[in-house]
C-alpha positions as CSV (number, residue, x, y, z in Angstrom):
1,X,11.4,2.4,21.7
2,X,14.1,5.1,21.1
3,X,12.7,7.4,18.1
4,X,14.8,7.9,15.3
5,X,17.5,10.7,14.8
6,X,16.8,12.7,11.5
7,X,18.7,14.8,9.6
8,X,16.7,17.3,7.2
9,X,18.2,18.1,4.0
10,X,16.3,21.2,1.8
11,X,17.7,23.4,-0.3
12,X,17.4,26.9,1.8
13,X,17.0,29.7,-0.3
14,X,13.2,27.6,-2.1
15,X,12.3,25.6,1.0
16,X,13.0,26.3,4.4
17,X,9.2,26.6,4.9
18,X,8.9,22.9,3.9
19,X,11.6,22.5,6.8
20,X,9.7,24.0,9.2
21,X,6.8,22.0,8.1
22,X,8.7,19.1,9.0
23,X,9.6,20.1,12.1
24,X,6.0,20.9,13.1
25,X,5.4,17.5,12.0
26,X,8.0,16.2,14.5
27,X,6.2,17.6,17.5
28,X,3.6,15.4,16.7
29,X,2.9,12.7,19.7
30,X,3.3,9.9,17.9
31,X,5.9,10.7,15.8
32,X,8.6,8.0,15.3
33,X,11.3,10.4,14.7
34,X,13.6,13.7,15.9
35,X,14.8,15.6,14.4
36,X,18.8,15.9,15.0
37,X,20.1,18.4,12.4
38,X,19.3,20.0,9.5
39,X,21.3,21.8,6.5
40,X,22.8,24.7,7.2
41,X,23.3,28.2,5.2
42,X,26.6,28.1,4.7
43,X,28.7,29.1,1.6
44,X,30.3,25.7,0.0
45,X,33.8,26.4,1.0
46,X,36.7,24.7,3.0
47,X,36.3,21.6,5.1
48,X,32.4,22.1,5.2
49,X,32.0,18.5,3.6
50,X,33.7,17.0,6.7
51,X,31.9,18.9,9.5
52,X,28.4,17.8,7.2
53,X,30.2,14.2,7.8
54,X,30.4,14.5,11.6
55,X,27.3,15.8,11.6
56,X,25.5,12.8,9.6
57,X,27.5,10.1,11.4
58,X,25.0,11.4,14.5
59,X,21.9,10.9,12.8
60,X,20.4,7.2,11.9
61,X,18.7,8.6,8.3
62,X,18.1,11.7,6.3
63,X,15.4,13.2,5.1
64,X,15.4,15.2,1.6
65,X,12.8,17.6,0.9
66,X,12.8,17.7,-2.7
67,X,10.9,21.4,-3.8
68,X,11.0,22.7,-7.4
69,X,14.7,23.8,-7.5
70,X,16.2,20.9,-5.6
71,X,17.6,19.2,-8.7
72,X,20.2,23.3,-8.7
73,X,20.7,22.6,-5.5
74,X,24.4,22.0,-4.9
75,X,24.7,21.8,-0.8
76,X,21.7,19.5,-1.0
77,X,23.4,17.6,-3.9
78,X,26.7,17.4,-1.6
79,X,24.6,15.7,1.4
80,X,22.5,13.2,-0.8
81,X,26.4,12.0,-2.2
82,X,27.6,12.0,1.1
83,X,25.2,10.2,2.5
84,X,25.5,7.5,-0.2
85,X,29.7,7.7,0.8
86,X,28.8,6.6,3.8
87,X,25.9,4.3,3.9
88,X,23.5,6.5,5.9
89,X,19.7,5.5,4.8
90,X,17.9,8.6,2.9
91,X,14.3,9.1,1.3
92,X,13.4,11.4,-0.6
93,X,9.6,13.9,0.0
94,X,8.1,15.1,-2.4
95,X,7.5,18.5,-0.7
96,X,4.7,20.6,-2.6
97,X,2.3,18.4,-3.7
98,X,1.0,20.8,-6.2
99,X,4.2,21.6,-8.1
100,X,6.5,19.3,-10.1
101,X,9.6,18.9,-7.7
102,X,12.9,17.6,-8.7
103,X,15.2,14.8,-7.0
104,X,18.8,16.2,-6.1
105,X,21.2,15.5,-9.0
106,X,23.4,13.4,-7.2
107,X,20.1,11.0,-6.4
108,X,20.0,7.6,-8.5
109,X,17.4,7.1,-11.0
110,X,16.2,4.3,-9.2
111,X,15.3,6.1,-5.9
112,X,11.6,7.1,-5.9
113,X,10.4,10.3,-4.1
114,X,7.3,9.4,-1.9
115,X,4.6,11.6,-1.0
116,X,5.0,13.5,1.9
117,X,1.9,12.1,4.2
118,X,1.9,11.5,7.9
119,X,1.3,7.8,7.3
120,X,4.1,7.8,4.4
121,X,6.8,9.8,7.2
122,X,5.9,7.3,10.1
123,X,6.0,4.4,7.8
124,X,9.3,5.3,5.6
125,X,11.0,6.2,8.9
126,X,10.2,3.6,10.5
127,X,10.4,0.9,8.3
128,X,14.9,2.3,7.8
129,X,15.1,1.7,11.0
């Protein structure tokens, strides 16, 4: 079965070592996913939003690493409404399991943020396929 293409959205300047987390996670043998793309340090300015687009249309789901900050995040913010524009499957992961971390603002109040456990990622990923 073809694993799935993930896109990773964290909020840089707090959590690019949850990222790279993930991605170590992604090496795993039986992981269920790859991961495709990820969010990018760039400065929120001209036609950004549609390269993101482009970008996302070659993924099957996003992943949101929601740290401490992620709520003042406003390039993860972007994504997470993006996403929603265009009807790509998201979850949100809880990324430090000992600190109170925030959904991005643009997230609905009905979405929960999981745990972020082996069994959870395999299960969550799989189960949008």
């Amino acid at each position: 079965m073809a694993k799935t293409r993930l896109f990773i959205s964290f909020d840089y300047d707090h959590d690019e070592d949850l990222r790279n987390l993930l991605a170590g996670q992604a090496k795993h043998p039986d992981t269920p996913f790859d991961i495709s793309d990820r969010s990018l340090r760039e400065p929120l300015t001209g036609d950004w939003k549609e390269k993101f687009r482009a970008r996302l249309r070659n993924v099957d789901q996003m992943a949101v690493i929601c740290g401490e900050y992620t709520h003042l995040a406003k390039g993860v913010a972007a994504e997470v409404q993006i996403a929603q524009e265009e009807g790509k499957p998201y979850l949100l992961l809880k990324g430090r399991a000992d600190k109170a971390c925030t959904k991005p603002s643009t997230a609905r109040s009905s979405e929960q943020m999981y745990n972020w456990t082996w069994d959870n990622l395999k299960a969550l990923i799989a189960g949008r396929r």
